[in-house]
C-alpha positions in Angstrom: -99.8 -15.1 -19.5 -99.2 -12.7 -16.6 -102.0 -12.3 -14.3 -101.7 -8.8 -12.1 -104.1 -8.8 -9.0 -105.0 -5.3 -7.6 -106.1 -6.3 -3.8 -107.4 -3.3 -3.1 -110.4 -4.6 -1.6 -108.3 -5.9 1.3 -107.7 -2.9 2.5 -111.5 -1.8 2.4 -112.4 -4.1 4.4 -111.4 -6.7 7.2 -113.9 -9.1 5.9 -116.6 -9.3 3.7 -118.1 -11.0 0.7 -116.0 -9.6 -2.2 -112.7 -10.7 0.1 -114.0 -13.6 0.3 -114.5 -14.4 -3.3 -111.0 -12.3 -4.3 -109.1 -14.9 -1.2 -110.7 -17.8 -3.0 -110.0 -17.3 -6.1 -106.1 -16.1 -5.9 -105.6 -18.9 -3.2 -106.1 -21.5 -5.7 -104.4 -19.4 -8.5 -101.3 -19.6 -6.3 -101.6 -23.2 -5.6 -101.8 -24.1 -9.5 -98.6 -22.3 -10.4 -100.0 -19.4 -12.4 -97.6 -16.3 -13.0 -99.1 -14.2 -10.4 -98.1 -10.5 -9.4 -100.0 -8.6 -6.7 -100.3 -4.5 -6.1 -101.3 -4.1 -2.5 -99.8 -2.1 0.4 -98.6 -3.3 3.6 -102.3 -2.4 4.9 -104.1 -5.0 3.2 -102.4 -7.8 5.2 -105.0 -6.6 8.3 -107.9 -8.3 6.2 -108.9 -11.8 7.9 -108.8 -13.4 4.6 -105.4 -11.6 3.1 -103.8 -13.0 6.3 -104.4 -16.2 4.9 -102.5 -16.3 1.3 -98.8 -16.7 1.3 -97.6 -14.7 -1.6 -93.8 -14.5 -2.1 -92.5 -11.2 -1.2 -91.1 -10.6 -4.8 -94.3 -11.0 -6.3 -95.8 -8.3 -4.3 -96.0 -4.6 -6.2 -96.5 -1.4 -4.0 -98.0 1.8 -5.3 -96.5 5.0 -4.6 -98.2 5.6 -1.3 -101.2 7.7 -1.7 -104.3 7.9 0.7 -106.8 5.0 0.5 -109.5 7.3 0.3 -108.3 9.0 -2.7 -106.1 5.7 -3.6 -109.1 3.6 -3.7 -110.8 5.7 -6.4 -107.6 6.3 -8.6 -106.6 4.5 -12.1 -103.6 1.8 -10.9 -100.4 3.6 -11.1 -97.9 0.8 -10.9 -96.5 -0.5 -14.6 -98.2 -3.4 -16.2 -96.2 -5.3 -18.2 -97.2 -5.5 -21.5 -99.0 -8.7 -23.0 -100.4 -9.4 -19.2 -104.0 -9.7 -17.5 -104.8 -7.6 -14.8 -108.0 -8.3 -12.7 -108.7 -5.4 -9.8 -110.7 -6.5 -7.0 -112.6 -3.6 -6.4 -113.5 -1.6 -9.8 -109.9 0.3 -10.5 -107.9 0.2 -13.8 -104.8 0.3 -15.5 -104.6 2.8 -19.0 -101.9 0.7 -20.0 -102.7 0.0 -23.5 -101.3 -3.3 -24.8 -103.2 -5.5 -21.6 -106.3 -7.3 -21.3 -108.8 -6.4 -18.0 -110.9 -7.6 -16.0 -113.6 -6.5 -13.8 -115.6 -8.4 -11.2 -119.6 -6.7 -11.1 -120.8 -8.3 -7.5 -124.3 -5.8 -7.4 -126.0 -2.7 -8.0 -126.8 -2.3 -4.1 -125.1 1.5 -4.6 -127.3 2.4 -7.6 -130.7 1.1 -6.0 -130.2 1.8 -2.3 -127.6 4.7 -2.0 -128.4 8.0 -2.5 -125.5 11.8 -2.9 -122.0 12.0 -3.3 -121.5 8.1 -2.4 -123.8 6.7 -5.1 -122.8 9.4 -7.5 -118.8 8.4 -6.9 -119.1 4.8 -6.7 -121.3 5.1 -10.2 -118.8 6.3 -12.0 -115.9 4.4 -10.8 -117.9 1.5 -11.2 -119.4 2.7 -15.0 -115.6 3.7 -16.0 -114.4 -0.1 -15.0 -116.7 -1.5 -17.1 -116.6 0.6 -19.7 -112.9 -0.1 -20.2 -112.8 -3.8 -19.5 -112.1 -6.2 -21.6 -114.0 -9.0 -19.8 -117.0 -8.4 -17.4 -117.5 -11.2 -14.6 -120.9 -11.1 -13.1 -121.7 -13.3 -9.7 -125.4 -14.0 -10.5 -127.6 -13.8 -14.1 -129.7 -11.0 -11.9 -126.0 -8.8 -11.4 -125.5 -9.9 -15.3 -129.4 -8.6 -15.7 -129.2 -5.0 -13.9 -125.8 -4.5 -15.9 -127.1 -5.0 -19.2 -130.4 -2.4 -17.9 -128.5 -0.4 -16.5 -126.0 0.3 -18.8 -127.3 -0.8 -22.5 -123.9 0.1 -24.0 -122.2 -3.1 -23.3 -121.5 -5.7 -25.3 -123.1 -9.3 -23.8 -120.1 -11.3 -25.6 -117.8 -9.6 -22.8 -120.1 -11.0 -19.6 -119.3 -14.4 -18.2 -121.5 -15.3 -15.3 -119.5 -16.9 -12.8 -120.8 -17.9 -9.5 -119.3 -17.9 -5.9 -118.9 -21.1 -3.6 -119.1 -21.7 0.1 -115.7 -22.0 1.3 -114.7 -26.5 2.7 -114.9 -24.8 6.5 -118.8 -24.9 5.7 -119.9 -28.2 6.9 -122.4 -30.8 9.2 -120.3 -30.8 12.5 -119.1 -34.5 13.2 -119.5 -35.9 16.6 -116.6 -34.6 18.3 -116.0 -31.3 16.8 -114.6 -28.5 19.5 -117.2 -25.6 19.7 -114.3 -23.3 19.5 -117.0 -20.0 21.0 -117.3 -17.6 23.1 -117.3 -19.2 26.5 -121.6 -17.2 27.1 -122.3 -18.5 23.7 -120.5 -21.8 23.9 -122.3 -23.1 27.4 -126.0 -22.1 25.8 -125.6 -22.7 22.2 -126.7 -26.3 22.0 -130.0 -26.2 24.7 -131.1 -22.6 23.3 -133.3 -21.5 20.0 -130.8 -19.2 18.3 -131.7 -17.7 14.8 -129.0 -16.1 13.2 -128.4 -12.9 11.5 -125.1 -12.9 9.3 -123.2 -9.4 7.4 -124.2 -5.9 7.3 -127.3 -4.9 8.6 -127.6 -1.4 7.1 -130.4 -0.3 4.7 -132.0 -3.2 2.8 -130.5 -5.8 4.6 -133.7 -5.0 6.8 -131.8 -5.7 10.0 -134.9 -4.1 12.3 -137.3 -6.3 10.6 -135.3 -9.5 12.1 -135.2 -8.0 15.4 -139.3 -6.9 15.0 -139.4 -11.0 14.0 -137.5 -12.4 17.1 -139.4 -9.7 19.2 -142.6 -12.3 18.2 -140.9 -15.5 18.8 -140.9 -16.4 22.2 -138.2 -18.6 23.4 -135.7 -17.6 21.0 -132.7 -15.5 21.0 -131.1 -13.7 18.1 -127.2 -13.9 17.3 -125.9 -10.9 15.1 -122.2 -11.8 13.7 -120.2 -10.3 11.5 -121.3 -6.8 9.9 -119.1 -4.8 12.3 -119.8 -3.2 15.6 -123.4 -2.3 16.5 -124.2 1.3 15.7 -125.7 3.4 19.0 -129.2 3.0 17.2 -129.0 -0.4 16.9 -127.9 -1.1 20.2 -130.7 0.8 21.7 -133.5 -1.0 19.2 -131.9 -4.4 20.5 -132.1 -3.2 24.0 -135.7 -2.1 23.7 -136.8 -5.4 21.9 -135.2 -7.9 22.8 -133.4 -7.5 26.4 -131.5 -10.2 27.5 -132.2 -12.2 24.0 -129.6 -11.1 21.8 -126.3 -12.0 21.4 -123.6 -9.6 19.1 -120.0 -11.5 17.5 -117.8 -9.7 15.8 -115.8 -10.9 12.8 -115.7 -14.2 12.8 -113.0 -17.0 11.0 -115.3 -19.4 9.3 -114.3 -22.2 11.3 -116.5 -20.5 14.2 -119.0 -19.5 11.6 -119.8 -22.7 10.9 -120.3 -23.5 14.7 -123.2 -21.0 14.5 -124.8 -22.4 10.8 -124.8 -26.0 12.5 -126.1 -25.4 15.9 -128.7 -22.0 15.4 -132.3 -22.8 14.6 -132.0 -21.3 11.1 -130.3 -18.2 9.4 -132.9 -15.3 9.0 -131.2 -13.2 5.6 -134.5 -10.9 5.5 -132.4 -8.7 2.7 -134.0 -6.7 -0.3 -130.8 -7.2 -3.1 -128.2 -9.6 -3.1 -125.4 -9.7 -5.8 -124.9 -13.4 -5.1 -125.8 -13.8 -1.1 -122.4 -15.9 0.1 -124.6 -16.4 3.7 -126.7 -18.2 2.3 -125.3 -20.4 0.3 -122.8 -21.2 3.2 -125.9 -21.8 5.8 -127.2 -24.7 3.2 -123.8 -26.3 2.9 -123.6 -26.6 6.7 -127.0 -27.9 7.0 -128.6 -24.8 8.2 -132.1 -24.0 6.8 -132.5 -20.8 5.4 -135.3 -18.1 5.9 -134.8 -15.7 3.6 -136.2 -13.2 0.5 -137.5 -14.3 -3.1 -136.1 -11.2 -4.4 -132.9 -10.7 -6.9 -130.4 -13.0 -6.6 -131.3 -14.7 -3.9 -133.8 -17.6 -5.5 -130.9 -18.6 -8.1 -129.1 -19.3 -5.3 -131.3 -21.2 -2.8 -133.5 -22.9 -5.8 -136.4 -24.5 -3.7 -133.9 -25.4 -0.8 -134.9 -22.2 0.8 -137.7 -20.8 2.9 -138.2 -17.0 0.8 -140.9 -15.0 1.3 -142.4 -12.3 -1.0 -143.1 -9.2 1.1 -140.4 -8.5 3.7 -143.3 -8.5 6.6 -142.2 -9.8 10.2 -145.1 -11.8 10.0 -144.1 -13.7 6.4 -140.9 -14.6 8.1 -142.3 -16.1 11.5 -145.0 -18.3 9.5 -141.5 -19.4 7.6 -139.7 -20.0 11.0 -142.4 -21.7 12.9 -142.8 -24.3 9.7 -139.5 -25.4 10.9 -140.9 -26.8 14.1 -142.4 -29.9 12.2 -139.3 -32.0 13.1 -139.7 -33.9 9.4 -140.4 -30.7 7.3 -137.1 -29.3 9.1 -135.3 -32.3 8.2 -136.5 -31.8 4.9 -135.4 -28.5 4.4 -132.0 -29.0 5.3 -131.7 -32.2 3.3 -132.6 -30.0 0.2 -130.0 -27.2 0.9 -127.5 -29.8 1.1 -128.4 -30.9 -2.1 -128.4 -27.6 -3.5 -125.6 -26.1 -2.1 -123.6 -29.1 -4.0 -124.3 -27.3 -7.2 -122.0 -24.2 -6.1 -118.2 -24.7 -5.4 -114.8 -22.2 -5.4 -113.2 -24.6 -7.0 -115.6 -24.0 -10.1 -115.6 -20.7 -9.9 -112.1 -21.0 -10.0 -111.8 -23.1 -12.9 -114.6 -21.0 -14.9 -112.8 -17.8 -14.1 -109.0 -19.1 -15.5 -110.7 -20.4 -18.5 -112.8 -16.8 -19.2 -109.2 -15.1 -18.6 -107.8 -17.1 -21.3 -110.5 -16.2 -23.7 -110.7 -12.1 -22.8 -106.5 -12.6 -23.3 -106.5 -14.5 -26.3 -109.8 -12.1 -28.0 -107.3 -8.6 -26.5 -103.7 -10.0 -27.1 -103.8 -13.0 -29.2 -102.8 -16.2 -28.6 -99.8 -16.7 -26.8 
């Protein structure tokens, strides 16, 4: 079986979640041997995580060159060979008719929190991907939930839930370890109180209800990484509230990521809808307790490990924080997202997403 990846997504963004997952997943693809082809353009190597696959240059496809903003949104033009798999990595497809596809659903964030021409655009794309795959991969039973209500019309026998990992950078520090940070950060990390706020902070990730929380904490300071460079609004809010007590990363390699998890007080992930919540599940598995939401995905993913409120209220959060004080209860905490961060791993995913290809292959094509 041929397996086409479209890596799209690694030209629409420089990191993220759904990189993430696509990296992991063709990493170990490549590494077992599997007859791999990839349609990308010379763009997509200035993703963080595309940097880090070595495909062989005669496995690589290009598209006739077309505009990533139109590109993006367009059926993939390449040839498919015939009898072959091909699994786009963000919501494009072949019309190639003797193939099997497959579609990765990560959330509904677009249908619930967007609103004009974007939500309208990305619907469709989105509705026209699932509508013509032959296998639907959902991260999370609530993804695999708001699918099936919001659109009725397809079939549960084509859904396989599948969900993410952390990635083996996530870890408890040894004694030892460089702090490989920013020399500010570096000096102050280990004497300070840092909580940390990970990813995009637009719209329901309720971003100025973690600064309104650290604006009521005294003696802590707030670290914003990743999520890409503070808008002009949200440096003046942080300027306002917190002077002095915030720090902003950029993109970050996960090695230095996990720095943060192991040495910040706890991640705050104060967000409304999560497809899966990678953050999260990466805080745990580097011993990081987790203050966070009861809401979507998110409990499925911390089980009773995490701290969740039920009303995204500054004050639910800091009564969550300040429990962590009690030196055993912390321990506690932390102890239980290591436990339950055990129960998620790429390499699962991995081998539960090769064995759903085979069946969406055999149930299109037939068996080989």
């Amino acid at each position: 079986m041929k397996i086409f990846y479209d890596n799209i997504v690694f030209e629409l963004q420089k990191a993220g979640g759904i990189s993430v997952y696509f990296y992991e997943i063709a990493r170990r693809a490549l590494n077992a041997g599997y007859d791999l082809w990839f349609i990308e353009q010379e763009a997509a190597k200035d993703n963080i995580f595309r940097k880090k696959l070595s495909i062989p240059g005669d496995r690589i496809i290009r598209e006739n060159y077309l505009p990533l903003a139109v590109r993006r949104y367009m059926p993939i033009r390449v040839p498919i060979d015939d009898n072959s798999l091909i699994h786009s990595s963000y919501y494009r497809v072949s019309r190639q008719k003797n193939i099997a596809r497959v579609v990765t659903v990560h959330d509904f964030a677009y249908e619930y929190f967007r609103k004009g021409l974007p939500r309208c655009v990305h619907g469709l794309q989105k509705k026209f991907a699932i509508d013509n795959a032959d296998g639907i991969i959902c991260v999370s039973e609530n993804t695999r939930n708001d699918l099936l209500r919001l659109n009725g019309t397809v079939a549960a026998k084509k859904i396989r839930v599948i969900y993410h990992g952390a990635g083996d950078a996530f870890h408890r520090l040894k004694d030892g370890e460089e702090l490989k940070l920013p020399d500010a950060l570096r000096d102050n990390i280990v004497k300070d109180k840092y909580i940390l706020f990970v990813g995009h902070r637009g719209n329901y990730k309720n971003f100025a209800v973690a600064v309104e929380v650290l604006k009521k904490l005294d003696g802590y300071r707030l670290i914003v990484a990743g999520g890409g460079p503070l808008s002009k609004g949200e440096s003046i809010m942080l300027e306002n509230e917190l002077p002095g007590r915030y720090t902003w990363l950029g993109n970050m390699e996960s090695s230095e990521l996990n720095i943060l998890y192991n040495y910040t007080y706890c991640l705050l992930y104060p967000s409304s809808y999560e497809g899966f919540g990678i953050p999260i599940l990466e805080a745990m598995q580097a011993g990081c307790p987790v203050v966070t939401t009861n809401k979507a995905s998110i409990p499925e993913v911390c089980g009773a490990a995490g701290l969740m409120v039920d009303q995204i209220d500054p004050d639910e959060f800091l009564k969550k924080i300040l429990k962590l004080e009690n030196i055993p209860f912390r321990r506690e905490i932390v102890e239980a997202g290591l436990r339950q961060s055990q129960k998620f791993s790429w390499d699962r995913a991995f081998s539960e997403t090769m064995e759903f290809y085979k069946e969406v292959y055999e149930r299109k094509i037939g068996r080989e």
